[in-house]
C-alpha positions in Angstrom: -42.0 0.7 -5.4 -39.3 1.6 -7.8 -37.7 4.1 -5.3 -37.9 0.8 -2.3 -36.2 -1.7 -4.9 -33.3 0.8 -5.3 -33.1 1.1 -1.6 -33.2 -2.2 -1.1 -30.3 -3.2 -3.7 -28.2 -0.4 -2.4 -28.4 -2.0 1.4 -27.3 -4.9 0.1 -24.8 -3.9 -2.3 -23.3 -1.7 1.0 -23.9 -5.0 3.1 -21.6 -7.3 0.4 -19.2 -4.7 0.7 -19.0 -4.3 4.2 -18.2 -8.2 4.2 -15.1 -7.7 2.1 -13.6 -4.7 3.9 -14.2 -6.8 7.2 -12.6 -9.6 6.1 -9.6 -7.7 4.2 -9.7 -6.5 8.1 -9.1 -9.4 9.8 -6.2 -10.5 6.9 -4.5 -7.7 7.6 -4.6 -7.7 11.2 -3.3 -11.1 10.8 -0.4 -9.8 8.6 0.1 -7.0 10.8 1.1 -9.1 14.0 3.3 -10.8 11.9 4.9 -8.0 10.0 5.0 -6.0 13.4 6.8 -8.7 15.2 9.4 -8.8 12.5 10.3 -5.5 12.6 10.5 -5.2 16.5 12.9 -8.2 16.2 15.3 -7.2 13.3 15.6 -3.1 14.6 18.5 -4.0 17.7 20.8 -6.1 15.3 20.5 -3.2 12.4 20.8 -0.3 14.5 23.8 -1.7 16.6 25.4 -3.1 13.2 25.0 0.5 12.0 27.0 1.6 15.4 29.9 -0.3 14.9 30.2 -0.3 11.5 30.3 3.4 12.1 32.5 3.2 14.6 35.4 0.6 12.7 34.8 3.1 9.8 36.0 5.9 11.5 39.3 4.7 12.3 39.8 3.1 9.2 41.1 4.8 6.1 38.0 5.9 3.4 40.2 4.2 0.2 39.9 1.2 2.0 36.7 0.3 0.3 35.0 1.9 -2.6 31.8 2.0 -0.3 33.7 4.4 2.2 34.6 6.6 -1.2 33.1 10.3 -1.0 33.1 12.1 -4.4 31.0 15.2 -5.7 27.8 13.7 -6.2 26.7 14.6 -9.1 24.6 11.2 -9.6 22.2 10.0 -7.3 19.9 7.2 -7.1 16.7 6.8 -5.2 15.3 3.8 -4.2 11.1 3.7 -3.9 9.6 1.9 -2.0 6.1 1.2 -2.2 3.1 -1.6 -1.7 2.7 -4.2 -4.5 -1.6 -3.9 -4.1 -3.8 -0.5 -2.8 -6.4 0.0 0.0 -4.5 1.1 2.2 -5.3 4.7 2.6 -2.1 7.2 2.3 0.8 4.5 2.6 1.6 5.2 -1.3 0.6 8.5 -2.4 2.3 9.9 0.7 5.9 8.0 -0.2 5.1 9.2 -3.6 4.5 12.7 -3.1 7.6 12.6 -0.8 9.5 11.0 -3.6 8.5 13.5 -6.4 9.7 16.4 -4.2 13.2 15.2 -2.9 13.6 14.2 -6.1 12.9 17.5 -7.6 14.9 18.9 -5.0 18.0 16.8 -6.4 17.5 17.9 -9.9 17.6 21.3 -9.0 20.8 21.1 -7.5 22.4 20.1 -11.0 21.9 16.2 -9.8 21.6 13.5 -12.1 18.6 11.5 -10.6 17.7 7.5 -11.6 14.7 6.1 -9.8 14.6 2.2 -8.3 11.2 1.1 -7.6 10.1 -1.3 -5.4 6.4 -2.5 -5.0 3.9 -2.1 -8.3 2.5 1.0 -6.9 5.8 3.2 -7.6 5.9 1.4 -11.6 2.3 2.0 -12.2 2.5 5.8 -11.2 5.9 6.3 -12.8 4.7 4.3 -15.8 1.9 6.9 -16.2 3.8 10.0 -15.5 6.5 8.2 -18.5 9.4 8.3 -16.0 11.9 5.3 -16.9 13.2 3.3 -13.9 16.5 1.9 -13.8 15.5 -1.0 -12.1 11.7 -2.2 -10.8 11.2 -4.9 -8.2 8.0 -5.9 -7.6 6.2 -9.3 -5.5 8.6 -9.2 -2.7 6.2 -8.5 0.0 4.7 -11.7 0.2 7.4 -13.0 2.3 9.8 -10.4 3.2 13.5 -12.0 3.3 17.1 -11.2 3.4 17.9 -13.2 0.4 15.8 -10.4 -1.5 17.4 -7.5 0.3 20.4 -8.6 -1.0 19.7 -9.2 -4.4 18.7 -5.8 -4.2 21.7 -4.3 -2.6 24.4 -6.4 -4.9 22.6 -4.3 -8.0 23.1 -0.8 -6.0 26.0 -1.5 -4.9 27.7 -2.5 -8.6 27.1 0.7 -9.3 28.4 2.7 -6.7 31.6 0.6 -6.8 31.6 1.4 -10.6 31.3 5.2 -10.3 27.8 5.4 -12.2 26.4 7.0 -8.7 27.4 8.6 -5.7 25.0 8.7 -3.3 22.3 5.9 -2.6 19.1 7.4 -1.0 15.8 5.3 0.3 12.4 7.0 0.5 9.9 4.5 2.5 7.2 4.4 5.3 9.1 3.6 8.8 6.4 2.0 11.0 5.9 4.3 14.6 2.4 2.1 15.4 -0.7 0.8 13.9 -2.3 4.5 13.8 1.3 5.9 12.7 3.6 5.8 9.8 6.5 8.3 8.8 7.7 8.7 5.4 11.4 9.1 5.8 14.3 9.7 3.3 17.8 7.9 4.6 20.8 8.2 2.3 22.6 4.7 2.8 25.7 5.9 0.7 28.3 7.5 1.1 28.9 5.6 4.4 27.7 8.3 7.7 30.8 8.5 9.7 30.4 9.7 13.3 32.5 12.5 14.1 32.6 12.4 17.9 33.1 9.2 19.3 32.2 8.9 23.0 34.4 6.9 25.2 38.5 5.8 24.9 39.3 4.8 21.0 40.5 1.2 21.2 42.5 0.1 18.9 41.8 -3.1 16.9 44.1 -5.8 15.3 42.3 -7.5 12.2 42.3 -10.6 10.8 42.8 -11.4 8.2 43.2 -7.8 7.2 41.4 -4.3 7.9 40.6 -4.1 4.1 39.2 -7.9 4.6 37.1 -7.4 7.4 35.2 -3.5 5.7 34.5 -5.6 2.9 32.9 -7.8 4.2 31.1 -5.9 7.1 29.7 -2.9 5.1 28.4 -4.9 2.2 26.6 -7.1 5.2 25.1 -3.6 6.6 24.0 -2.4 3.7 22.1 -5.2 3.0 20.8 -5.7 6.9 19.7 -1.8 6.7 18.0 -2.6 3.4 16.1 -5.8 4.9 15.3 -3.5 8.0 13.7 -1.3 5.5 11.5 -3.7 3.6 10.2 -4.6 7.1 9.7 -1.1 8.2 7.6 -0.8 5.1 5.7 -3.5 5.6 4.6 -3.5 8.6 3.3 0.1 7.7 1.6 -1.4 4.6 -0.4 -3.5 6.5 -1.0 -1.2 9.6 -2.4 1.3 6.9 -4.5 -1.6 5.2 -5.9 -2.7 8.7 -6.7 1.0 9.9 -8.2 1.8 6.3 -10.7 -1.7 5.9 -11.8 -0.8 9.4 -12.2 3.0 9.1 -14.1 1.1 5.7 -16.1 -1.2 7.8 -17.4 1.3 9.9 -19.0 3.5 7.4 -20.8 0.9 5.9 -22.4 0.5 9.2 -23.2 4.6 9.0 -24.5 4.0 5.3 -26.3 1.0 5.9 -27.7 2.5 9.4 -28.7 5.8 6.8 -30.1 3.8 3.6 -32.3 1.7 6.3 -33.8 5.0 7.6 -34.3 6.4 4.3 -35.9 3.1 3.2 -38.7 3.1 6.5 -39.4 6.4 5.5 -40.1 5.7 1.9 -42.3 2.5 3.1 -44.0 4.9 5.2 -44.7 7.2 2.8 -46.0 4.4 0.3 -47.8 2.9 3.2 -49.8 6.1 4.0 -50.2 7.2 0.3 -52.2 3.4 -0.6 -53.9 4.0 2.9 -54.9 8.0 1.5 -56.2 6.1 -1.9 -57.9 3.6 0.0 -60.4 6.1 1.8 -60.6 8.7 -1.1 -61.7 5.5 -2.9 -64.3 4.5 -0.3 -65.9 8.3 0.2 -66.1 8.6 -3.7 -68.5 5.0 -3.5 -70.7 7.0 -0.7 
């Protein structure tokens, strides 16, 4: 009876479960439309900014703005970028793993490395390992908005205006479908210049001046290619989280399908054992 009670309380412990990781399933399916539609929306406007930026860029003189400024690169800083909460699957030990390495990879080139974290997963794993960040932002994937992008981006790009780095490199999850996420590692500064440009080189008259109009346009891509980023990431986050509660749900269903088995059997067993006693009991009376 001991061994059916235990049964018993697992089925149902496995059963509550299930009930979380279904409904964590439909929230993040929810999430996921959302996030998905975002992303799909906001990839034209950063990828053709990107385009033009690089191609006014190219004609322009690189001491125009500090952004445009290539020097040795002896310091680099690597922005995180992580989930704020877990269950879902490899989203964060992936980008951290990825992180780790590249940024290994740095140090053994002589670099100077400083980490920026965003999302509670990247503090709490650098926290442990007693790595100090420069800078931690955390709660911002609630509601992902352009406002925070370029709170983020004004810090960053203090200090590469200021000399303290020379390169600006993200490492995050860039969403390819709900079964699919890439980890990818994008340098964002120094400014990619294209060399070729296809088609006849036209010639532009600004206003109010060419030094006006980079300053104004590059600190804007940065911050659209960072806001492109946060969406890329979470859109995978909750891709991941939705693939994970339902990969989840469904082995409950294997484990409860398994423990119910397990429990007839057991029944069965008790059943015939009383039923054995039974008639040993009734021959021993004859």
């Amino acid at each position: 009876m001991a061994t059916l009670r235990a049964i018993r309380r697992r089925i149902a412990s496995v059963k509550k479960t299930q009930q979380i990781t279904r409904a964590m399933q439909m929230v993040a399916a929810a999430k996921f439309r959302k996030a998905q539609a975002a992303i799909i929306l906001a990839r034209p406007y950063a990828y053709k900014m990107r385009d033009v930026i690089s191609s006014l860029a190219s004609r322009a003189e690189l001491d125009l703005h500090p952004l445009l400024a290539r020097r040795p690169g002896k310091n680099t800083e690597v922005v995180i970028v992580t989930s704020d909460r877990g269950l879902c699957a490899g989203f964060n030990s992936n980008i951290l793993r990825a992180a780790s390495r590249f940024a290994e990879d740095l140090r053994g080139d002589a670099k100077r490395v400083s980490l920026t974290m965003i999302g509670k997963k990247a503090r709490d794993y650098y926290r442990r390992r007693h790595v100090q960040a420069r800078a931690v932002h955390t709660d911002i994937f609630d509601e992902v908005t352009y406002h925070t992008a370029a709170l983020i981006v004004d810090d960053i790009i203090a200090l590469f205006s200021e000399g303290e780095t020379d390169e600006l490199y993200f490492v995050y999850n860039e969403f390819k479908s709900a079964m699919q996420q890439d980890v990818v590692v994008e340098r964002l500064l120094p400014f990619e210049l294209e060399e070729d440009q296809e088609g006849p080189v036209i010639d532009y008259i600004y206003e109010p001046s060419e030094a006006a109009v980079l300053d104004d346009l590059l600190e804007k891509h940065i911050k659209v290619q960072v806001f492109r980023i946060l969406l890329e990431s979470s859109a995978s986050e909750h891709a991941a989280r939705m693939t994970a509660m339902d990969a989840a749900t469904n082995n409950a269903d294997d484990m409860i399908s398994f423990l119910t088995l397990r429990y007839n059997k057991a029944r069965q067993e008790t059943i015939t054992k009383e039923l054995l006693d039974i008639v040993g009991g009734a021959e021993a009376l004859r």
